[in-house]
C-alpha positions in Angstrom: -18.4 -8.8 28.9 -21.8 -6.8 29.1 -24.7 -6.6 31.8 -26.7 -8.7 28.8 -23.9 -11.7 28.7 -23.4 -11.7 32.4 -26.9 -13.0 33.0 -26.7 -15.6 30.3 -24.1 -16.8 31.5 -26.0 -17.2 35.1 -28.9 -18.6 33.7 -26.9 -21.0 31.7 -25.0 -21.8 35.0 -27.9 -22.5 36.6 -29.4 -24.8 34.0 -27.3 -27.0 33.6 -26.7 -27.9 37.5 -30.5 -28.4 37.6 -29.8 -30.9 34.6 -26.9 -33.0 35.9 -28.9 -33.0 39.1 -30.8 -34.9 37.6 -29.1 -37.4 36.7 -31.3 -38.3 33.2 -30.0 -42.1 31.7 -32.4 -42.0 29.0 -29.9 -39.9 27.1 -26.6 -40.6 25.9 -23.4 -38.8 24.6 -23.7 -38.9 20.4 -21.6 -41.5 18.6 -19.8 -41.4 15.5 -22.3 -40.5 12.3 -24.5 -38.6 14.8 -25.8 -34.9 14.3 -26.9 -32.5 16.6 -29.2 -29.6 15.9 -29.1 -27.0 18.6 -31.6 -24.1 18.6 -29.9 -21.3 20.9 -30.3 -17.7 22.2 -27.0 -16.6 21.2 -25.1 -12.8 22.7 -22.6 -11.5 20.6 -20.5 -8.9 22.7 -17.9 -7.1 20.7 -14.9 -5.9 23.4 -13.8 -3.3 20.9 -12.1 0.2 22.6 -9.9 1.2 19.2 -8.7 4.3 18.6 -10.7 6.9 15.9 -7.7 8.5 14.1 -7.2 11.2 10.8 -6.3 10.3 8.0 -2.8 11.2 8.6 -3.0 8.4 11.7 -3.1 11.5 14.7 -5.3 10.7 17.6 -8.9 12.0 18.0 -9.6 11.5 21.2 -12.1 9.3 20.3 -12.6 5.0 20.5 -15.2 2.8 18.8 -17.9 1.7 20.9 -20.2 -1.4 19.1 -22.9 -2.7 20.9 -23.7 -6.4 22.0 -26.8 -8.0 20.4 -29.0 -11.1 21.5 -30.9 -12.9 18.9 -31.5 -16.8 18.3 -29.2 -19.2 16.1 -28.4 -22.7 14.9 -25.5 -24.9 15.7 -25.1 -28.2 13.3 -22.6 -30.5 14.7 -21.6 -34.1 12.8 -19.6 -37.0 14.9 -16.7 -38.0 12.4 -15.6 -40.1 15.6 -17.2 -40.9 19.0 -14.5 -38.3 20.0 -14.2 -35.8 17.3 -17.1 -33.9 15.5 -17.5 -30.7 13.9 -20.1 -27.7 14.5 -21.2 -25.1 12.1 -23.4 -22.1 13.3 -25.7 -20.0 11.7 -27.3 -16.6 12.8 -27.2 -13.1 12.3 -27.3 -9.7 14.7 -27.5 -6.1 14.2 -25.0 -3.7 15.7 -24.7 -0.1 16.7 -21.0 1.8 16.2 -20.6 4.6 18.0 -17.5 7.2 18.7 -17.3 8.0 21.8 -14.6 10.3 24.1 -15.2 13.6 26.1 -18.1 15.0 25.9 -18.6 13.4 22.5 -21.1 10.3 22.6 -22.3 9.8 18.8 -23.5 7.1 16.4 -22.2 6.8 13.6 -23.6 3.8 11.5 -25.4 0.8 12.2 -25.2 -2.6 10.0 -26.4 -6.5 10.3 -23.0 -9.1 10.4 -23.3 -12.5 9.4 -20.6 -14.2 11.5 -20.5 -18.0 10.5 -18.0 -19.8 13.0 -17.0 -23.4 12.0 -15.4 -25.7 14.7 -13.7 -29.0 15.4 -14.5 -30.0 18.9 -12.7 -32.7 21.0 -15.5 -34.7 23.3 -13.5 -36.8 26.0 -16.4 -38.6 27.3 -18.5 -41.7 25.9 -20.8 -42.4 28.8 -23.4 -40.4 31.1 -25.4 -37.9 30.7 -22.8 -35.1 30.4 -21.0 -34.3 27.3 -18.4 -31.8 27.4 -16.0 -30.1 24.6 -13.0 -27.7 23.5 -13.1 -26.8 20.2 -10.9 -24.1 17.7 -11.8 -23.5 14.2 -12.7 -20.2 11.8 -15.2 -17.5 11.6 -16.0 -15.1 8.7 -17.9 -11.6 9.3 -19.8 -10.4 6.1 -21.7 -6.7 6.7 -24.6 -6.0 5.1 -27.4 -3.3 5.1 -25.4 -0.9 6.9 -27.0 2.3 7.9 -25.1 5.1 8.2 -26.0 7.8 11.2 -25.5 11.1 12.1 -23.6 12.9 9.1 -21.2 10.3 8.7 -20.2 7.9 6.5 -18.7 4.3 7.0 -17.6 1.5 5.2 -16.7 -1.7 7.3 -14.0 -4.3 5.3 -15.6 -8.0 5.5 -12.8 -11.0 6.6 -12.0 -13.9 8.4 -10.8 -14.3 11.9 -10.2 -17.3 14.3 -12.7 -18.9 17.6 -12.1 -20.9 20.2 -14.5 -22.6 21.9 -16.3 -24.9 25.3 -19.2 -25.9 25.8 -21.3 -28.7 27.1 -24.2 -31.0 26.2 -26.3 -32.0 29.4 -29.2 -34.8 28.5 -32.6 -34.0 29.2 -34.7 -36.8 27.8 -34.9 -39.1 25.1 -32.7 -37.2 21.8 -33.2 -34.0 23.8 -30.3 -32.1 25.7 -29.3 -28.6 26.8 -26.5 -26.9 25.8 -24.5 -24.2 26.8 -21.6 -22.9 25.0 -18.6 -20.1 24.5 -17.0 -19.0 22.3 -13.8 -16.4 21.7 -13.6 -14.4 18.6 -11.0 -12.6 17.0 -11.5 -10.5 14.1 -10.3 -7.5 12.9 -11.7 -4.8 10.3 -10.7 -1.5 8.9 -13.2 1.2 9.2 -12.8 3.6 6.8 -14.9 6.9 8.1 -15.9 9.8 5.8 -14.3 8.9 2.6 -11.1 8.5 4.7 -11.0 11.7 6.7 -11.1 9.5 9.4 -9.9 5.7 10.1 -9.7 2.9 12.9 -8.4 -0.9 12.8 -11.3 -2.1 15.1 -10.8 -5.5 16.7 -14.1 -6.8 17.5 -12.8 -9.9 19.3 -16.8 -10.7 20.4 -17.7 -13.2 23.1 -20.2 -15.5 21.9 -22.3 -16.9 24.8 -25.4 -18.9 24.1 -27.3 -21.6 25.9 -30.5 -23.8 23.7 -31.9 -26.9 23.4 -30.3 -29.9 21.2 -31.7 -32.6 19.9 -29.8 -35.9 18.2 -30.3 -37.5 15.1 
């Protein structure tokens, strides 16, 4: 992970021991037919190092670079049981692809992703102030606006991958908690460069890191 998730992960870290130091019991862990809303500052870091190749698959020497983004998000999660709920989040981020290798450092085209990730997430506690959770479920990445840099032309295939996910609600006060949560991507797109002349299956696999505040309905 990058520079950029590394301290949000820190900060995150150290928010939430401040919380459970606290030791808040005006807050407890939702029930079933409960919703949470959870506004977040969400990084998306793509670990992506594929290989650039022709069109006849030989190497060019060169890998796919795509940059992380930070940008804010929504998480809606629904209790079916006092165990078992499922979250839905919303948000979008911009992205630079470069090629990169040698002496060569170039971008190549830039585009917005909407990455929806859905979840079911297993809660083992009931009582406290502390509400952990695993989840799995399925994400989607849809490109649009792409901007194309440089001379070259790309064309990015949309699809559907799968997440993993943990995470943690921490109550603050009254309906209000703080959240911090992970999750593991992986997703997989053909780039198609130049009309074809050149190609790579870029896995994206992103981390998703993002701490916010929740707040129960």
């Amino acid at each position: 992970m990058k520079a950029k998730t590394a301290l949000l992960i820190t900060a995150a870290t150290v928010m939430l021991a401040g919380a459970a130091q606290a030791q808040t019991t005006s807050w407890q862990p939702p029930r079933a037919g409960d919703w949470i809303v959870t506004g977040r500052i969400t990084d998306v870091a793509p670990t992506t190092e594929d290989a650039i190749l022709t069109s006849a698959g030989a190497a060019t020497g060169l890998k796919v670079d795509v940059s992380d983004d930070l940008k804010p998000t929504l998480g809606f999660t629904y209790f079916f049981t006092d165990h078992i709920a499922v979250e839905a989040i919303l948000g979008t981020t911009q992205h630079e692809i470069r090629a990169q290798g040698g002496a060569t450092d170039v971008a190549v085209h830039e585009t917005w992703v909407l990455p929806p990730v859905v979840t079911v997430q297993y809660r083992p506690l009931t009582e406290g102030n502390f509400s952990p959770y695993v989840g799995a479920g399925v994400n989607a990445m849809l490109f649009y606006s792409g901007e194309d840099k440089n001379g070259f032309k790309v064309d990015l295939d949309n699809g559907v991958g799968w997440a993993l996910q943990a995470g943690a609600d921490v109550g603050l006060h009254g309906p209000w908690s703080l959240n911090f949560d992970v999750k593991k991507v992986w997703f997989n797109t053909d780039a198609n460069i130049n009309a074809g002349a050149l190609k790579s299956s870029v896995d994206l696999d992103p981390w998703v890191v993002s701490v916010g505040i929740g707040r129960k309905f």
